[in-house]
C-alpha positions in Angstrom: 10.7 8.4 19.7 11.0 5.2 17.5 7.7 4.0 19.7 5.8 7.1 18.9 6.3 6.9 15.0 5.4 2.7 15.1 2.0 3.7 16.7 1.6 6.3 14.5 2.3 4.6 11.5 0.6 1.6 12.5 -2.6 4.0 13.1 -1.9 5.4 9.3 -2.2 1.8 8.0 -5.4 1.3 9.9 -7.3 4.2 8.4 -6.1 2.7 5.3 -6.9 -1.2 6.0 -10.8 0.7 7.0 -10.9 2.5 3.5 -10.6 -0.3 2.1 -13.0 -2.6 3.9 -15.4 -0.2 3.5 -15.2 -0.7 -0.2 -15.9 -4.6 0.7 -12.0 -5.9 0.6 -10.4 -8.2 2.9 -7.2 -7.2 4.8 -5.2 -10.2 3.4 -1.7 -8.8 5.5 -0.3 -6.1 6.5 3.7 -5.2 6.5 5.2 -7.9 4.1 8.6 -7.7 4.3 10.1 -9.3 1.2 13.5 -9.7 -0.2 13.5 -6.2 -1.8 11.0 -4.1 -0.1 7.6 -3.9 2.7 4.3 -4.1 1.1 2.3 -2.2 3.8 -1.2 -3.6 3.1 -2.4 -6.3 0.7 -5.9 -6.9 0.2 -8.2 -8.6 -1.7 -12.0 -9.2 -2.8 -13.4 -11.5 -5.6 -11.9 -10.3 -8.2 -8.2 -8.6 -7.3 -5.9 -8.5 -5.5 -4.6 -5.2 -4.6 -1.2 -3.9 -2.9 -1.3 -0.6 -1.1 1.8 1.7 -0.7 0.3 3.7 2.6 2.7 7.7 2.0 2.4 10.2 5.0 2.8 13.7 3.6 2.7 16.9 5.1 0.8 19.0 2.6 -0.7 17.9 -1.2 2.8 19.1 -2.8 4.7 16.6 -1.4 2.6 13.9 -3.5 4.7 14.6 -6.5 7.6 13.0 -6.2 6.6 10.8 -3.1 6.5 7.7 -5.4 9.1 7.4 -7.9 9.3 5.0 -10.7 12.5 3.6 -8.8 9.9 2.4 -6.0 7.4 1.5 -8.0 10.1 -1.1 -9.5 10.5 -2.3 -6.1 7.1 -2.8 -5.5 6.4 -4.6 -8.2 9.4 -6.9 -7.7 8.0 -7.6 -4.1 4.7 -8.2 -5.5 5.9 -10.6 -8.2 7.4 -12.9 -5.2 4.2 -12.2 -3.4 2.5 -13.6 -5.7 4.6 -16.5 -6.5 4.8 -17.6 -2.8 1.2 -16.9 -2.3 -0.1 -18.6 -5.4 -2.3 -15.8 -6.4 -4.8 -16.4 -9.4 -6.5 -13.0 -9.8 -5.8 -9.4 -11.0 -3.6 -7.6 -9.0 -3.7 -3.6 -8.9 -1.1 -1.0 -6.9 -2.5 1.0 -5.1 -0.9 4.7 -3.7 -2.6 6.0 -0.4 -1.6 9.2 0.8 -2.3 10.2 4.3 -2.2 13.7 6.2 -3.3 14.0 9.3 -5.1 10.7 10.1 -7.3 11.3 6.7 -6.7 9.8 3.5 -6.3 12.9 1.1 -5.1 10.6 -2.5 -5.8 6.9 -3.9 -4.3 6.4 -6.8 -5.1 3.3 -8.1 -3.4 0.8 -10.6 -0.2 2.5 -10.5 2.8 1.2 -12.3 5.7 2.1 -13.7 4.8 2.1 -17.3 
């Protein structure tokens, strides 16, 4: 069963990491496991850099709620060490993806806790 959700997830993540290549980024990395948290993609293109939180929902109502503002601190913590490790020298943006049967059905972009 484990097996079956990897690939799955892993197939999530792709539809995501093509999204946003279409919109001319560069899949920088995907699953980077910090200290605090797993930043599922990070990408980038001349002027950001941008972490993406991929969510799997069943139905639109289970976006509220999906991402609380307890997450979204440990995102941001994992991106701050990102960051510092990676030496990164642009804006950075977080990214929500939310994905229902292998389509994306919400970006929300530039989330944060504030």
């Amino acid at each position: 069963m484990w097996d079956y959700k990897k690939i799955k997830w892993y197939e999530w993540e792709k539809i995501v990491a093509d999204y946003y290549r279409s919109k001319s980024y560069n899949i920088l990395g995907q699953n980077y496991t910090i200290k605090w948290w797993e930043i599922d993609i990070v990408a980038e293109n001349s002027k950001e850099v941008v972490f993406i939180e991929v969510k799997v929902v069943d139905s639109l109502d289970d976006i509220q709620g999906c991402v609380n503002s307890k997450k979204i601190s440990f995102l941001e913590r994992s991106i701050e060490d990102y960051i510092a490790k990676q030496n990164i020298d642009k804006d950075i943006r977080l990214d929500v993806v939310f994905v229902k049967d292998n389509i994306i059905i919400q970006v929300y972009e530039n989330v944060t806790n504030n």
